[in-house]
C-alpha positions as CSV (number, residue, x, y, z in Angstrom):
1,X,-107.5,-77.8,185.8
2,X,-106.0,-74.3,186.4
3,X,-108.1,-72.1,187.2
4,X,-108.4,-67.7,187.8
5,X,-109.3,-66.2,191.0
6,X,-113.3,-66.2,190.3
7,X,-113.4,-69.9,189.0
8,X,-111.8,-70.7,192.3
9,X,-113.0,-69.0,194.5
10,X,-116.9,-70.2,192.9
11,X,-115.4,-73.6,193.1
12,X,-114.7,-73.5,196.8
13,X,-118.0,-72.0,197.3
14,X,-120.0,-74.6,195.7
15,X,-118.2,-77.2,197.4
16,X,-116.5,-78.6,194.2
17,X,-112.8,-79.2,193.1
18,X,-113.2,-77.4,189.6
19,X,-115.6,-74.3,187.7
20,X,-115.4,-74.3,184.2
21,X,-116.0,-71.2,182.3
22,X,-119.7,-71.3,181.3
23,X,-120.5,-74.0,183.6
24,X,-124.0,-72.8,185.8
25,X,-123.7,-73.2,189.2
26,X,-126.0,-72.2,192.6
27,X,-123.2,-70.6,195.4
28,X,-124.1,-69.7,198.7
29,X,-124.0,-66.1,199.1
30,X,-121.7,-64.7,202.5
31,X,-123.2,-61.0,201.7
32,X,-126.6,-60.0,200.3
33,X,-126.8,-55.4,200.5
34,X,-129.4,-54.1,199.8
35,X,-130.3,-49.5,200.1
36,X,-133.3,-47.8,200.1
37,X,-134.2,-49.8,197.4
38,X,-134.9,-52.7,199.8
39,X,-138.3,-51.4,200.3
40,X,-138.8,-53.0,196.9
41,X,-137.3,-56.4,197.5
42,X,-139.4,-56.3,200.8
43,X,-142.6,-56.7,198.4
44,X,-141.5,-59.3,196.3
45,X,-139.8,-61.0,199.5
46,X,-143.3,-61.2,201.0
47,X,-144.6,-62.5,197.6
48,X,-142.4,-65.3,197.9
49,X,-144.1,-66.6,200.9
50,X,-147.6,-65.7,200.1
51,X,-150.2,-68.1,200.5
52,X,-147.9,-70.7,201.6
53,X,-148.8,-71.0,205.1
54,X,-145.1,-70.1,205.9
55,X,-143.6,-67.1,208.2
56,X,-141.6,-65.0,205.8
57,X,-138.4,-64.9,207.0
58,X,-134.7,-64.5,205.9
59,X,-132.9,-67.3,205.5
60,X,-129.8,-65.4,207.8
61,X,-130.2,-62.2,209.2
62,X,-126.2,-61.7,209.8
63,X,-125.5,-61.8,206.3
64,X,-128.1,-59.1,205.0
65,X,-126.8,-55.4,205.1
66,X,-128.9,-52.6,204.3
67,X,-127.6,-49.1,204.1
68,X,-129.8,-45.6,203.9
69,X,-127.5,-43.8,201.2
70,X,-129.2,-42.1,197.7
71,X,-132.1,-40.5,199.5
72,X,-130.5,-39.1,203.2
73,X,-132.0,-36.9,204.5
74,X,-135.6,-38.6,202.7
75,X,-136.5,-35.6,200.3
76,X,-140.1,-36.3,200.2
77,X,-143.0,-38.4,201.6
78,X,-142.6,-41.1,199.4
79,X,-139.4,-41.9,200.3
80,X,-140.0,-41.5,204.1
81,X,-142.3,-44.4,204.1
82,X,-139.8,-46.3,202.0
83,X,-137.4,-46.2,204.9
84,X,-140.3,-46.5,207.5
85,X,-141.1,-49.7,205.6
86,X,-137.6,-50.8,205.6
87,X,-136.7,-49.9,209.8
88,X,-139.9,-52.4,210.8
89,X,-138.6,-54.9,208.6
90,X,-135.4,-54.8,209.7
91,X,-136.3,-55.0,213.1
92,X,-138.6,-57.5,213.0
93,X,-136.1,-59.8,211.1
94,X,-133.5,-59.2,213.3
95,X,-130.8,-57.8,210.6
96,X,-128.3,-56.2,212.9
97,X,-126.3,-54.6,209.5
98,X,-128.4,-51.7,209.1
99,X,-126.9,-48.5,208.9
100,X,-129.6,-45.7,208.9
101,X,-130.0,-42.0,208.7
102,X,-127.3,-41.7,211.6
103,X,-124.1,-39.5,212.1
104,X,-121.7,-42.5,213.3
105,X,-122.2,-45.0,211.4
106,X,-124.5,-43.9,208.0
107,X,-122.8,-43.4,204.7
108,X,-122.8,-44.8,201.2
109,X,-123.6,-48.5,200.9
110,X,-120.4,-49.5,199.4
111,X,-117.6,-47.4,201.8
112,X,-119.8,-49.2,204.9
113,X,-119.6,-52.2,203.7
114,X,-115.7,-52.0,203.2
115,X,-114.8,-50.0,206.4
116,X,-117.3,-52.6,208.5
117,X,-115.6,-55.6,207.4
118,X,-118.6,-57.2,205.5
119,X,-116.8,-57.7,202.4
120,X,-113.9,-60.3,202.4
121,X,-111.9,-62.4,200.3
122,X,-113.6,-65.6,199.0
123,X,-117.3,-64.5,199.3
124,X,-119.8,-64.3,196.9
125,X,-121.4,-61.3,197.9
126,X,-124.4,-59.4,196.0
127,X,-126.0,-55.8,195.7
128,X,-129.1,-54.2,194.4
129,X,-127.0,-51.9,193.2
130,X,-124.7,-52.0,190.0
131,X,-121.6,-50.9,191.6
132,X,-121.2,-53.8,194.2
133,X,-118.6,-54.5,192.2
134,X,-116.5,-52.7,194.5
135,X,-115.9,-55.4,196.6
136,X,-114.3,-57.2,194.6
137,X,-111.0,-55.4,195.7
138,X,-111.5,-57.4,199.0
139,X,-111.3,-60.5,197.6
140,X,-115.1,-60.8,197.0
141,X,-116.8,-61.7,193.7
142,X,-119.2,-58.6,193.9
143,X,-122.0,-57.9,191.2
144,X,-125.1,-56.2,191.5
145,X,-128.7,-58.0,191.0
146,X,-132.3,-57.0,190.8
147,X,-134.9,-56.8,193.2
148,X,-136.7,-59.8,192.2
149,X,-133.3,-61.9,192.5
150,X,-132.4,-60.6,195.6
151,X,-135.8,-61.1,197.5
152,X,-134.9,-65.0,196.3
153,X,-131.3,-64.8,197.7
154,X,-133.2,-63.1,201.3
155,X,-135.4,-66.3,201.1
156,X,-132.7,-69.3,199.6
157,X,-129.4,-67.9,201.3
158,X,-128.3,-68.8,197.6
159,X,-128.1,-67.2,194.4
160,X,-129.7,-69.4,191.3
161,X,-128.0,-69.9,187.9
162,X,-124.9,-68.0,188.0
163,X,-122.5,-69.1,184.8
164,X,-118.7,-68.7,186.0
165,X,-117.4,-65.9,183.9
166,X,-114.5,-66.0,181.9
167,X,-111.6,-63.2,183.3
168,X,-109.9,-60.8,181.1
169,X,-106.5,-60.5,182.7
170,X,-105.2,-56.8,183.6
171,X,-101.4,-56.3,184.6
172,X,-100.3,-52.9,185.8
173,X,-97.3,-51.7,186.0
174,X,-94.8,-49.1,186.6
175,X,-95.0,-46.0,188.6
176,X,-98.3,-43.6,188.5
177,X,-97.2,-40.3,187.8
178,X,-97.9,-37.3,190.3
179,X,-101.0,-36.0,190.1
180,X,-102.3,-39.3,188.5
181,X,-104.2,-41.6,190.3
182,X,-106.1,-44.8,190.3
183,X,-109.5,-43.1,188.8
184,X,-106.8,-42.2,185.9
185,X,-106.2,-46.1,185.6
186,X,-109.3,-47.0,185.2
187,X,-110.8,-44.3,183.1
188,X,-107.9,-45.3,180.7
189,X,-108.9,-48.8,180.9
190,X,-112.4,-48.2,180.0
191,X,-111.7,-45.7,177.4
192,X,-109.0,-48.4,175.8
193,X,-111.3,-51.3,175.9
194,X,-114.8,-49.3,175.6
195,X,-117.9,-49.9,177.3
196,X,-118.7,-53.3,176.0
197,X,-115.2,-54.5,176.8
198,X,-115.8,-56.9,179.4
199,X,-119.2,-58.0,179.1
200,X,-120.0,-60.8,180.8
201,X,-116.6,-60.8,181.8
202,X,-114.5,-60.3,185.0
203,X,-111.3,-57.5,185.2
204,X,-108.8,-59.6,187.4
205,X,-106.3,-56.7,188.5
206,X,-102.5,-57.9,188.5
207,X,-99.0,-56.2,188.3
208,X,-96.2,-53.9,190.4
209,X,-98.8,-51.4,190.7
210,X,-101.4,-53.2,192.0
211,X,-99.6,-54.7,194.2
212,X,-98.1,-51.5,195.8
213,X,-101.8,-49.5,195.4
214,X,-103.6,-48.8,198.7
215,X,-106.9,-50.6,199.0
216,X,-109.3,-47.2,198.8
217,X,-107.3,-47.3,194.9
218,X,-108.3,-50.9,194.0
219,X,-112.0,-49.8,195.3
220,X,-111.6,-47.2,192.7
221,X,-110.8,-49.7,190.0
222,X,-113.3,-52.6,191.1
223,X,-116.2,-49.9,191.6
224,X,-115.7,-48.8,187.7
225,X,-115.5,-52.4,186.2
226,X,-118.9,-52.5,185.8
227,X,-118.6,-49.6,183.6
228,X,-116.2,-51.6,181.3
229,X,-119.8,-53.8,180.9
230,X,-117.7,-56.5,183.6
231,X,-120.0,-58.7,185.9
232,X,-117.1,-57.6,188.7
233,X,-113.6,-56.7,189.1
234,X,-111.7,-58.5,191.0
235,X,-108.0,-57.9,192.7
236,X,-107.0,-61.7,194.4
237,X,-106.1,-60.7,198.1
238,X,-102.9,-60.1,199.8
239,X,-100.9,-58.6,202.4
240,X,-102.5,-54.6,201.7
241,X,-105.7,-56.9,201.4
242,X,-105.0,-58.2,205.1
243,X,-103.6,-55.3,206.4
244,X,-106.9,-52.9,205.5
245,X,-109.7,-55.9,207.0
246,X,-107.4,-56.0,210.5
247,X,-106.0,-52.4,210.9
248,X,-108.8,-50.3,209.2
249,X,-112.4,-52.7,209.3
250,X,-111.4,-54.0,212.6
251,X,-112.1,-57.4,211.5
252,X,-110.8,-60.0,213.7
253,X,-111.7,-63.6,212.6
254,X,-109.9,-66.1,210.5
255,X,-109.1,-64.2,206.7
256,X,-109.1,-66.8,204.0
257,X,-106.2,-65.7,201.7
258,X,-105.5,-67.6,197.9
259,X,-105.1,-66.6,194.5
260,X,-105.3,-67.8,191.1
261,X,-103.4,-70.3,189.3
262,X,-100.2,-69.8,187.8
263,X,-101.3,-71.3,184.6
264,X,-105.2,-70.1,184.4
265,X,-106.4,-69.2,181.6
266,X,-107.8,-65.7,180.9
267,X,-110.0,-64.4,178.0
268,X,-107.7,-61.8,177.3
269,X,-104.6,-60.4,178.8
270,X,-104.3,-56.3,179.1
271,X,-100.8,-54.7,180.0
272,X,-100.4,-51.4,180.9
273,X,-97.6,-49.2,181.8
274,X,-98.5,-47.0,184.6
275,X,-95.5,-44.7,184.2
276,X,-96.7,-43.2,181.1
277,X,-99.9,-41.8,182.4
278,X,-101.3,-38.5,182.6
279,X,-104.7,-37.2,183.9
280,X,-107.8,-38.4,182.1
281,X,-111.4,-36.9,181.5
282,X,-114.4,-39.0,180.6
283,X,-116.5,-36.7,178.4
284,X,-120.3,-36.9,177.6
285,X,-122.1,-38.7,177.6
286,X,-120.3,-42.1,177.9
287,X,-117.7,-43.3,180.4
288,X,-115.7,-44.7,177.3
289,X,-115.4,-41.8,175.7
290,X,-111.9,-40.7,177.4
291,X,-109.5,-38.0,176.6
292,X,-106.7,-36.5,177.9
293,X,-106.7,-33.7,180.0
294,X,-104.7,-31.6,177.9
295,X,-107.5,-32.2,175.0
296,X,-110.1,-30.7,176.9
297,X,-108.5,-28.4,179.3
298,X,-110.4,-24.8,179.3
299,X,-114.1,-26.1,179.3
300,X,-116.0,-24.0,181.3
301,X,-117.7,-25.8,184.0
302,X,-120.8,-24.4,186.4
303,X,-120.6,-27.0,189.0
304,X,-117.6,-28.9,190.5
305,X,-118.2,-32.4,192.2
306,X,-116.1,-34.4,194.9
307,X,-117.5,-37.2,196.6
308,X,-119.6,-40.8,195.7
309,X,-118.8,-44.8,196.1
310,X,-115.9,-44.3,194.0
311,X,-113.7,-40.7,194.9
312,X,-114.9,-39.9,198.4
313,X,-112.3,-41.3,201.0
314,X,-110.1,-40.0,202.7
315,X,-107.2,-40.2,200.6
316,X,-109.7,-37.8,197.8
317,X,-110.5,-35.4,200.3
318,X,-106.9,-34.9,201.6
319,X,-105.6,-34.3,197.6
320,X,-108.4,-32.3,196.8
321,X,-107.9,-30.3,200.2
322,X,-104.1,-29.4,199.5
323,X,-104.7,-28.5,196.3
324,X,-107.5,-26.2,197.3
325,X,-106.2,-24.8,200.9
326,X,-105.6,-21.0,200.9
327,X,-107.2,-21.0,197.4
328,X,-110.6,-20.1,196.3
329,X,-113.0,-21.9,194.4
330,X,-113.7,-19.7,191.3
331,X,-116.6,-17.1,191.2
332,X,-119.3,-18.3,189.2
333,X,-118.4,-22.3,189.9
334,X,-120.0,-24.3,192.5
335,X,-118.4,-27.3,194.2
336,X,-119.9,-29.3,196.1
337,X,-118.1,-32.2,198.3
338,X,-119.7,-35.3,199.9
339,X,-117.9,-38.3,201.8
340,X,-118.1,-41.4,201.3
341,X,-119.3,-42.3,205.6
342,X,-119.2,-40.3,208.5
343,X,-116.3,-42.1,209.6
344,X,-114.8,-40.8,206.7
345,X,-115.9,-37.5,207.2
346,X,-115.0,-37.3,211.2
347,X,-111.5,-38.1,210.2
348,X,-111.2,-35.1,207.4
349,X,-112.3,-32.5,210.3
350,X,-109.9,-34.2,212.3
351,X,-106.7,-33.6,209.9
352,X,-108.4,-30.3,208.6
353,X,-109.3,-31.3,205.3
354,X,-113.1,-29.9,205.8
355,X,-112.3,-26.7,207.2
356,X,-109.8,-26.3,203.8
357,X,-112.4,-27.4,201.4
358,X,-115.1,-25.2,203.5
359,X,-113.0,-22.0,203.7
360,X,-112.3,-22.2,200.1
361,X,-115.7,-22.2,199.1
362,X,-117.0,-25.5,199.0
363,X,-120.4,-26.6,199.9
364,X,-119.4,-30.3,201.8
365,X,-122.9,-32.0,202.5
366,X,-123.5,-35.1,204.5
367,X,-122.1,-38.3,203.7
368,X,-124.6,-40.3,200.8
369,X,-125.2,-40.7,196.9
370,X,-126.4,-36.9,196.6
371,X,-125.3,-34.6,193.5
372,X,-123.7,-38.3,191.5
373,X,-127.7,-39.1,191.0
374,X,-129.2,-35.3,191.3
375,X,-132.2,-37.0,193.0
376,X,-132.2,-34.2,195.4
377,X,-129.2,-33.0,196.0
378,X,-126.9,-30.7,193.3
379,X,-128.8,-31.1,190.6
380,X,-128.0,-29.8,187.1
381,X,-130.1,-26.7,185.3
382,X,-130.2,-27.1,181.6
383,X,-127.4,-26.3,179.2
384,X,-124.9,-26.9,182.6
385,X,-121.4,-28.1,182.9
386,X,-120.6,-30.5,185.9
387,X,-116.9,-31.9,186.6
388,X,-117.4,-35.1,189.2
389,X,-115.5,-37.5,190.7
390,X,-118.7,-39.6,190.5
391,X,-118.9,-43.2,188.4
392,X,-121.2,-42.3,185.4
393,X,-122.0,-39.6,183.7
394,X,-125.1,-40.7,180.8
395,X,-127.6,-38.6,180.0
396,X,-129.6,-37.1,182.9
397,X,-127.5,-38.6,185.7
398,X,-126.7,-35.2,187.8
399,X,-130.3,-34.9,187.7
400,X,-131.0,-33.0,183.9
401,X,-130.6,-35.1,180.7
402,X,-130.2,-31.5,178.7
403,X,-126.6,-31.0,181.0
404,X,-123.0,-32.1,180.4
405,X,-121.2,-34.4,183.0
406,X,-117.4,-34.9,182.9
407,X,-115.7,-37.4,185.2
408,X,-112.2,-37.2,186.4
409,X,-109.8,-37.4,189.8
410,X,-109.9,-35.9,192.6
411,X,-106.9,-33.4,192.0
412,X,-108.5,-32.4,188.5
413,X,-111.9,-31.7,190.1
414,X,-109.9,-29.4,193.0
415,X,-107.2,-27.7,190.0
416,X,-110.4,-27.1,188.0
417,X,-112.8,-25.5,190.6
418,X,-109.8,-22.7,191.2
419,X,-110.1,-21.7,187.5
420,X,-113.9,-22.9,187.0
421,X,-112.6,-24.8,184.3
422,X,-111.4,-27.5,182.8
423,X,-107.1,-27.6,184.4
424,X,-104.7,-30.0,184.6
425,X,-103.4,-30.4,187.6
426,X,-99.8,-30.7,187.0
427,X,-99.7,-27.0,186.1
């Protein structure tokens, strides 16, 4: 029986030679993450164990991560006894991956757990959070769960009645165009196959250009899947897959490398040429609802965004940074910039991309979720126009459901805040 990278890879884990499409099967999980939101799964954790006699404890605390990221600094009370809650669990449960409110080692949940090395090829590995997908650009199958479900993971070590998804195959190829990059890819991906597109489904990432893309791109891709409506997006591991875990997550332990059949079958096969793409803008209030740059170039915009789980490594910063150096962001715009870790954002002072962005006119907060949910950071006023690097922009999600959110890269955010509006960055 052939079979695609996730069918495999949920056969190996299970212990069994084949996974049929469909079939319902119980994998071990390598990687259960939780954020601030683990003060929830705390309290249905401890329901699990109530009046049962039994110590509540985790079934393995080297395999739990939880990461301070949407709410850093806390903005109120509430949310400081959230994390209080969260510290004395953590430390009575022994869960060395915790990455608090810290300047070293604190960031958002889904750059620590790829820079740390806690994502790899073959795992199953689950989030409270719908953009674990990420991961699966590591070789993971990534998807984000519920509270609930993951206080039964924390308990089992196992994660109940998962059907093996079928894969829609995606082959890129071709050479990306300057000034278009992989958030171009994707948001043409999702625009072409809309929202619903892959429900259920997984995006298996294939082609030249895949193969050639550095892994903070194939984050990119994996991290929006989910938007496509896909349980994960996946990109089978190889030599840029090895070569990120050893020289960039310091990860020194045996790598299990394999891919899928030859002869799987896949759902659906999607090919793409690379080459003839330009700059792309997801406009309100859907991700799927993608146009060219050149169809909405000149839109005023009040607020600029770089930064979030999907545009804010290295590689963003330095783009948006040349673009911007000696510039000036327009009067009348703000932009605000926020990396993705602190390791990340050490490095940009290091090579100068902060002080470019800064001197410019760019507000560049600490590293976390920030402006992408408006929870208390860059929030929108009504009748405002916000162009983000950020994953989503529905209704309300920079904070005011009566605001506009566009999404694009990192170089039309940076072309755009020298204008304050809507540029394409090729000139």
């Amino acid at each position: 029986m052939a079979m695609t990278y996730v069918q495999k890879l949920l056969a190996r884990t299970t212990g069994q030679p084949h996974a049929a499409v469909g079939e319902v099967l119980e994998p071990e999980v390598h990687m259960a993450m939780s954020h601030e939101n683990g003060a929830l799964v705390i309290s249905q954790f401890d329901e699990i164990f109530k009046g049962t006699g039994r110590e509540a404890k985790v079934w393995n605390p080297g395999n739990i991560a939880i990461i301070f990221d949407h709410r850093v600094p806390a903005e109120s009370s509430k949310t400081a006894g959230n994390q209080k809650k969260i510290r004395e669990f953590v430390a009575k449960q022994g869960i060395r991956k915790f990455h608090d409110i810290r300047g070293d080692v604190g960031g958002i949940c889904h750059q620590i757990l790829a820079e740390n090395g806690y994502a790899r090829p073959g795992q199953v590995l689950v989030g409270t959070d719908s953009h674990t997908t990420t991961h699966g650009a590591l070789g993971a199958f990534a998807f984000g769960i519920g509270a609930t479900e993951m206080a039964s993971v924390w308990a089992l070590g196992r994660i109940l009645n998962v059907e093996v998804p079928a894969t829609i195959k995606v082959v890129v190829n071709g050479k990306l165009p300057k000034h278009v990059y992989p958030k171009d890819l994707i948001l043409h991906i999702i625009g072409r196959i809309t929202a619903q597109g892959a429900n259920y489904k997984v995006l298996e990432f294939h082609g030249g250009t895949i193969r050639t893309m550095a892994t903070s791109g194939r984050l990119v891709l994996c991290n929006m899947s989910v938007e496509a409506g896909a349980t994960s997006g996946l990109v089978p591991p190889d030599e840029e897959t090895l070569r990120y875990l050893r020289e960039e997550a310091g990860v020194k332990d045996k790598i299990d490398i394999f891919g899928p059949d030859p002869d799987a079958v896949y759902a659906r096969t999607i090919e793409i040429n690379a080459s003839k793409l330009e700059p792309q803008i997801a406009c309100p209030h859907t991700v799927d609802n993608v146009k060219p740059v050149g169809e909405v170039k000149g839109i005023k915009l009040n607020q600029i965004v770089i930064g979030s789980c999907t545009n804010g490594r290295l590689d963003d910063l330095k783009i948006a940074a040349r673009i911007l150096k000696g510039r000036r962001v327009a009067d009348g715009t703000r932009m605000l910039v926020f990396p993705a870790s602190w390791r990340i954002y050490h490095k940009a002072v290091d090579l100068g991309y902060i002080q470019a962005l800064s001197r410019a006119g760019a507000v560049v907060c600490n590293p976390g979720c920030g402006p992408c949910l408006g929870i208390h950071q860059g929030a929108l006023a009504d009748n405002e126009v916000a162009l983000a690097t950020t994953n989503r922009n529905f209704k309300g999600r920079m904070g005011n459901p009566k605001a506009e959110v566009y999404l694009c890269s990192p170089a039309v955010a940076a072309a755009s805040a020298i204008t304050g509006e809507i540029t394409d960055p090729r000139g």
